[in-house]
C-alpha positions in Angstrom: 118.7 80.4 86.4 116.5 79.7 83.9 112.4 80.4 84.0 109.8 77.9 82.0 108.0 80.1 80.0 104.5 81.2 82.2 102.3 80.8 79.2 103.5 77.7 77.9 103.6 75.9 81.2 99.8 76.6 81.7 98.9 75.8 78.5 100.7 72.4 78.8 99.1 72.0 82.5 95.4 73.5 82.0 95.1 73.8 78.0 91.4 74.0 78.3 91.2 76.3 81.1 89.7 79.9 80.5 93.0 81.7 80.4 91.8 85.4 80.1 87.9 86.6 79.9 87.6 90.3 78.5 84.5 92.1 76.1 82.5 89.0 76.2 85.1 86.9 74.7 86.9 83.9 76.5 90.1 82.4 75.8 91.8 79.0 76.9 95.1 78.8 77.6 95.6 76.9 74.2 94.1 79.1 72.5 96.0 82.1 74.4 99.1 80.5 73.4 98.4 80.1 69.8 97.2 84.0 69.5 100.6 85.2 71.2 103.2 82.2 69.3 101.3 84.2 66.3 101.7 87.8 67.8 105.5 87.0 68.5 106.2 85.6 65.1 105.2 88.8 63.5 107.2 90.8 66.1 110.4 89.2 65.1 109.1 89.3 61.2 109.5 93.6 62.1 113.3 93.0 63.3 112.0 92.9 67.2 114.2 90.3 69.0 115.7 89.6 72.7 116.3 92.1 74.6 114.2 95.2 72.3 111.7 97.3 74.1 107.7 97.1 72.6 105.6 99.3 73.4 101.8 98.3 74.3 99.4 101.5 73.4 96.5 98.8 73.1 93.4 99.3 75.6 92.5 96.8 78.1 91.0 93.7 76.8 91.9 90.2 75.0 94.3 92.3 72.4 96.3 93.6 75.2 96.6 90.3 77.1 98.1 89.0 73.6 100.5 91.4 72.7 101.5 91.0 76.4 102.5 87.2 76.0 103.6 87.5 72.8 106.5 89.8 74.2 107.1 87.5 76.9 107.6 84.6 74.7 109.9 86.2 72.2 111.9 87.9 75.1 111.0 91.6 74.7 110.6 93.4 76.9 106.5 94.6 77.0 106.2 98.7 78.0 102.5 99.2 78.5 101.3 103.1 77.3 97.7 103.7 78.3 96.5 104.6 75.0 95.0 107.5 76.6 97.3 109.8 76.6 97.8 112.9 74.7 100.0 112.3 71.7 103.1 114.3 73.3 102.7 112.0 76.4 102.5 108.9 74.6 105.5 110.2 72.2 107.4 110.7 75.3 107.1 107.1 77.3 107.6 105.7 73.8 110.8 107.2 73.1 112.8 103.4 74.3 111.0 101.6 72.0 111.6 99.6 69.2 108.0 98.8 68.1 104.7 99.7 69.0 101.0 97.6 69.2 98.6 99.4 68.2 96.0 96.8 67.8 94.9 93.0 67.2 98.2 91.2 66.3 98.2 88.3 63.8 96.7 84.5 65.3 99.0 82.4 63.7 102.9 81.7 63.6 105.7 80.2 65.3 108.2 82.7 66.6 111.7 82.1 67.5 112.5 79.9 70.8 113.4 81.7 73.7 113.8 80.8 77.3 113.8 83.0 79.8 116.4 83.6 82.5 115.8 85.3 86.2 117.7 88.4 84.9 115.8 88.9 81.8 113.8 91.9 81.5 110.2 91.5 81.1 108.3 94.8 81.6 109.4 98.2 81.5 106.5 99.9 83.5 106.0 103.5 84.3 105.7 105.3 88.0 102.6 106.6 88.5 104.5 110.2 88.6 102.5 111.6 91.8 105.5 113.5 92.7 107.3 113.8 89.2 107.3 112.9 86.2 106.6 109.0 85.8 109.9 107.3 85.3 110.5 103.7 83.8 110.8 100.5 85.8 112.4 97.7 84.6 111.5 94.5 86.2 112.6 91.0 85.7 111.2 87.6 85.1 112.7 86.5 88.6 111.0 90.2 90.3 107.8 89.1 88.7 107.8 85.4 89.3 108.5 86.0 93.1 106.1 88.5 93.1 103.6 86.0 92.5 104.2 83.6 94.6 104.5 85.4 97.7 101.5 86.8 96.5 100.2 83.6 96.5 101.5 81.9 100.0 100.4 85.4 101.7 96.4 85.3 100.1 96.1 81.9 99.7 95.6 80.3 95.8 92.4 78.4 94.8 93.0 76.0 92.4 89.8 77.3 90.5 90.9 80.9 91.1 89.1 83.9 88.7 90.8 87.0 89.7 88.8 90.3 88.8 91.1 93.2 87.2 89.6 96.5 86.4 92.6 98.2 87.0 94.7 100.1 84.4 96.9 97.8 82.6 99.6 100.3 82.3 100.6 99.9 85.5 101.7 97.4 87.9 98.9 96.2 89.9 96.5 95.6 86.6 99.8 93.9 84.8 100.1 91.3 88.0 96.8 90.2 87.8 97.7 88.7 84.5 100.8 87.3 84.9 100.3 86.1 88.2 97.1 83.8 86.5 99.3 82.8 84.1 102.1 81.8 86.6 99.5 80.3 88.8 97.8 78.4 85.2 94.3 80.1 86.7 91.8 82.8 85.2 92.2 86.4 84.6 89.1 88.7 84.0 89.1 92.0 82.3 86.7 94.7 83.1 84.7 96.8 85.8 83.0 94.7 88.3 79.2 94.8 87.3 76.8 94.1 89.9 76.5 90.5 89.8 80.5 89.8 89.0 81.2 86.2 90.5 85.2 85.5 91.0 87.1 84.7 93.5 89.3 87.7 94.0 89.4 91.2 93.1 92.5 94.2 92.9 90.6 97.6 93.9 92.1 100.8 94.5 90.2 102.6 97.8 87.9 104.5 95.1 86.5 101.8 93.4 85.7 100.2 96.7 83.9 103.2 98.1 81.8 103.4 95.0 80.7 99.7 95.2 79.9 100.8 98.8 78.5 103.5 98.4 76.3 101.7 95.7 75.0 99.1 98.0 76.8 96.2 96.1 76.6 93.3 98.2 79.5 91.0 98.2 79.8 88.6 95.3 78.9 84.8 96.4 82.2 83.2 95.3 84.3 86.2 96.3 87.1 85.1 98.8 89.4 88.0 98.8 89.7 91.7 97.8 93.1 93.3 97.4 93.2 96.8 98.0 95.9 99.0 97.2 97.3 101.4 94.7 96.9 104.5 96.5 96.3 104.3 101.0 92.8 103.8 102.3 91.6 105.5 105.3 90.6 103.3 108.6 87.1 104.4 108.2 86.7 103.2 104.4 88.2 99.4 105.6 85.7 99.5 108.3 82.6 100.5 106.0 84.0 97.5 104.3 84.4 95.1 107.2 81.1 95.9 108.0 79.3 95.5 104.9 80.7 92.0 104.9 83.7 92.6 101.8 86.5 90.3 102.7 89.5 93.1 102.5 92.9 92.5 102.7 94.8 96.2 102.5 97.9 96.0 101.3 101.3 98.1 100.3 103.5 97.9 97.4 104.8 99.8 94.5 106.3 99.5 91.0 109.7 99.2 92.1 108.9 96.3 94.2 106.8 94.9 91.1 103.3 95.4 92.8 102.6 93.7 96.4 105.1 94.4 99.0 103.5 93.6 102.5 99.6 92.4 102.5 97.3 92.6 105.5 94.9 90.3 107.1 91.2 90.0 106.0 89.4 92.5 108.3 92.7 94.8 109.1 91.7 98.6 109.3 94.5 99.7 110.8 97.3 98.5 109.3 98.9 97.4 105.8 100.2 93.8 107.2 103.4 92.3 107.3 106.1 91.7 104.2 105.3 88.9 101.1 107.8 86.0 102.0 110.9 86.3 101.1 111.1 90.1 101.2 112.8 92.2 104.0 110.9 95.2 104.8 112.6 97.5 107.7 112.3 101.5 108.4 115.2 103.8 108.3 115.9 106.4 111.0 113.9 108.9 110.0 110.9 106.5 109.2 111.3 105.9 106.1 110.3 102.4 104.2 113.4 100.2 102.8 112.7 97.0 100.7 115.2 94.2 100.1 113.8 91.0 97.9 113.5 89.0 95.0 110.9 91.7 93.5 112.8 94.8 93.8 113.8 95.9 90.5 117.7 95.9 90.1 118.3 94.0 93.3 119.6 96.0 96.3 117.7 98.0 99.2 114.5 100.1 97.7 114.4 103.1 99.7 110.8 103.9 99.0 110.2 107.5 100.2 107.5 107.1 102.3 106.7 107.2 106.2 106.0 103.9 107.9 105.7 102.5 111.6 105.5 98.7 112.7 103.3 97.6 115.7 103.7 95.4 118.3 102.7 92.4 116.0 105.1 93.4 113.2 102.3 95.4 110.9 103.2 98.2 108.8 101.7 101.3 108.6 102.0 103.8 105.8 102.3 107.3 107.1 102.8 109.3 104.2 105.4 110.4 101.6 108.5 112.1 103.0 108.0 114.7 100.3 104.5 115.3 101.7 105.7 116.0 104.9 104.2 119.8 106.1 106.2 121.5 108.3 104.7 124.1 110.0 105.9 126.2 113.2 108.6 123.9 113.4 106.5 120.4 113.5 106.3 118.2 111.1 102.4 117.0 109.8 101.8 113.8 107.6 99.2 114.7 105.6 97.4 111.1 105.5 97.0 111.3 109.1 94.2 114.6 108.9 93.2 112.7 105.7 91.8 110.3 107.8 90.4 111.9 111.0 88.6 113.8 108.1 87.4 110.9 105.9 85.9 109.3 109.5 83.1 112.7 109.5 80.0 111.2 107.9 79.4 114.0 105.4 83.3 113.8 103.9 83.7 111.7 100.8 87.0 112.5 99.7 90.1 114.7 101.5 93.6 116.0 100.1 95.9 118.0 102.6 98.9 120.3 101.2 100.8 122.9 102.5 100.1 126.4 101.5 103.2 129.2 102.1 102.3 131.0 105.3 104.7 134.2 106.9 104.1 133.1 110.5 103.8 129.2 110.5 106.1 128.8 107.3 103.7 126.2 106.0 100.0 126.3 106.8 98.3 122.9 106.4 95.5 122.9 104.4 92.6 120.4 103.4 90.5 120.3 100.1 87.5 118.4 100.8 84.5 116.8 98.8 81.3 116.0 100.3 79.1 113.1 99.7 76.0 114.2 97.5 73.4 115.2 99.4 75.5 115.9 102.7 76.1 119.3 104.3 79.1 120.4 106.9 80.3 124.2 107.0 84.4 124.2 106.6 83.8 125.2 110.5 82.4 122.3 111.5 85.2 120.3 110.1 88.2 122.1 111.9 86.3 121.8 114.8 86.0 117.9 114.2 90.2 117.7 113.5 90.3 119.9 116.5 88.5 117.2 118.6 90.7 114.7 116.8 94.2 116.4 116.4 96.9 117.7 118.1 96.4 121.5 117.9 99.2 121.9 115.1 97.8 119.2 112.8 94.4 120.7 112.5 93.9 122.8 109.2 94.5 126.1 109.6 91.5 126.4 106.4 89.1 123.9 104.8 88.1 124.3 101.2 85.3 122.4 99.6 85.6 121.4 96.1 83.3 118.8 93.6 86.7 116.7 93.3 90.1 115.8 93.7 92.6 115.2 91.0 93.5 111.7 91.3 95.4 109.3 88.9 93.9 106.3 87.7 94.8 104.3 90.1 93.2 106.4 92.4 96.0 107.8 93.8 95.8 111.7 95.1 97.6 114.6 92.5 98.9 116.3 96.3 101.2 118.8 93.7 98.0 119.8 91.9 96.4 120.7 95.0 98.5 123.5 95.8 
């Protein structure tokens, strides 16, 4: 089934409507249009056409956004690098592609006509590679166009909407934020929230929400919704949230389900809410979280690899990763779960538990743990609080404090690295 182009239908809606807002510049959706008919045109001058991979190693901002649409529009399919890479990395996630944006494409030109189908590839996006090496995604026009509008039935759309991305563009959530606003013919803006940021929706990951937090931001005036994902968030962050007045919605998802797979209510701390419409999200024997849906890339049932449970009102919650999974004197641990009995002690900032070899338990579990500046609690006085808190198997059999955690950045936690 065919797809009207995103970018031209908003441009023919909302012409004069601030398409994308990045670096102190602001674009319309004409004037969006014009910049990527001109960055396609010089695309297919190279010998890029339908069906070719591009590779985007441009930083976030206004050039990115362009050489985004202008892939879209000539039916390539756009491959985001984060331009921060090493050069062997880079190389690597490259290696598919025909071409490569470096930088500001041309303004002007008319490229080929092309019209997009369901099937048609239209990113090729990397896994965040927390448990291997990151792997490339293809998704769809039809994943990402359903993608956005359950997005859209399950948060609710204002008409007038300016969605907030500080996200990486390299991945999924950050790349959603701009297509969805194109889909939905509202505004996209590009950059960390600064103190006085006024839109109407934000996409966080749980560490950039604890640093506006912890930095006494109070909640923008206009601001109607943030969307939290990206990596889990622990109860007690959602309720520092819900109490400082931050209109949260946690949600789940991944990038073989193109982003957003089940979104919770404003207010939930204890779970990740129920499935987008139109997907089928259900738990295997063993726990584990299966997708079917429009948004799952190559169609089928996504077995996910992680741990969930439903409650009585149909709410998922994320456990952990089956790979995580510590297994020690014969029971099995989910990390996440002394994650967050440890995040709710007052002096504990951040929290990673692994499992460390051990000859009598066969796998000891272990936390790594970062205080909050200025805080004090002996790795003593932390068993003891899991001890309170805990099953006597789950508690860590040792506590290490460290200045940080590696994390990717999306904010998700490097478990293999802890080890």
């Amino acid at each position: 089934m065919p797809i009207e182009p995103w970018l031209e239908r908003a441009a023919a809606l909302r012409p004069k409507r601030i398409a994308l807002e990045a670096d102190g510049v602001r674009l319309t959706y004409a004037e969006l249009l014009e910049r990527a008919r001109g960055g396609a045109a010089a695309l297919a001058g190279g010998g890029v056409g339908h069906g070719d991979r591009v590779g985007i190693a441009v930083p976030p901002g206004v050039d990115f956004a362009v050489a985004l649409h202008a892939c879209l529009l000539l039916g390539t399919a756009a491959m985001p690098v984060d331009p921060r890479l090493a050069d062997g990395e880079r190389k690597a996630l490259l290696a598919s592609a025909k071409a490569t944006v470096h930088g500001e494409l041309p303004a002007d030109g008319r490229p080929p006509a092309f019209a997009p189908a369901e099937d048609d590839v239209a990113l090729v996006v990397h896994t965040s590679g927390t448990t291997a090496a990151p792997r490339p995604i293809e998704l769809t026009f039809g994943n990402v166009q359903a993608n956005a509008l359950g997005s859209a039935v399950a948060l609710g759309l204002d008409p007038h909407e300016r969605w907030l991305c500080p996200l990486p563009l390299s991945h999924v959530g950050g790349l959603m934020v701009l297509l969805r606003s194109a889909i939905y013919a509202t505004s996209a803006v590009i950059g960390p929230p600064a103190p006085d940021f006024q839109v109407t929706v934000v996409s966080l990951v749980p560490t950039m929400l604890a640093r506006l937090l912890d930095a006494g931001t109070a909640k923008p005036l206009r601001l109607r919704a943030v969307l939290l994902g990206g990596a889990p968030a622990s109860p007690a962050l959602l309720a520092r949230a819900r109490d400082a007045g931050w209109p949260v919605a946690p949600s789940y998802g991944l990038t073989q389900a193109c982003s957003q797979v089940t979104v919770g209510e404003i207010g939930d701390v204890e779970t990740s809410g129920r499935a987008l419409p139109g997907l089928r999200v259900t738990l295997a024997p063993d726990g584990e979280i299966l997708v079917e849906g429009p948004t799952v890339a190559g169609g089928g049932t996504l077995s996910t690899g992680d741990l969930g449970r439903f409650d009585d009102r149909g709410r998922l919650t994320v456990v952990g990763r089956k790979s995580d999974t510590i297994v020690t004197g014969g029971e099995n641990v989910a990390p996440a779960e002394v994650e967050a009995v440890l995040l709710e002690h007052p002096a504990v900032a951040d929290a990673g538990v692994f499992a460390r070899p051990d000859a009598e338990w066969g796998e000891a579990v272990t936390a790594r743990v970062v205080l909050r500046p200025g805080a004090d609690a002996s790795a003593d006085e932390l068993r003891t609080w899991a001890a309170d808190r805990l099953a006597h198997f789950k508690v860590p059999k040792a506590v290490e404090l460290a200045p940080a955690l590696p994390r990717t950045e999306s904010g998700k936690l490097l478990r293999r690295e802890l080890a």
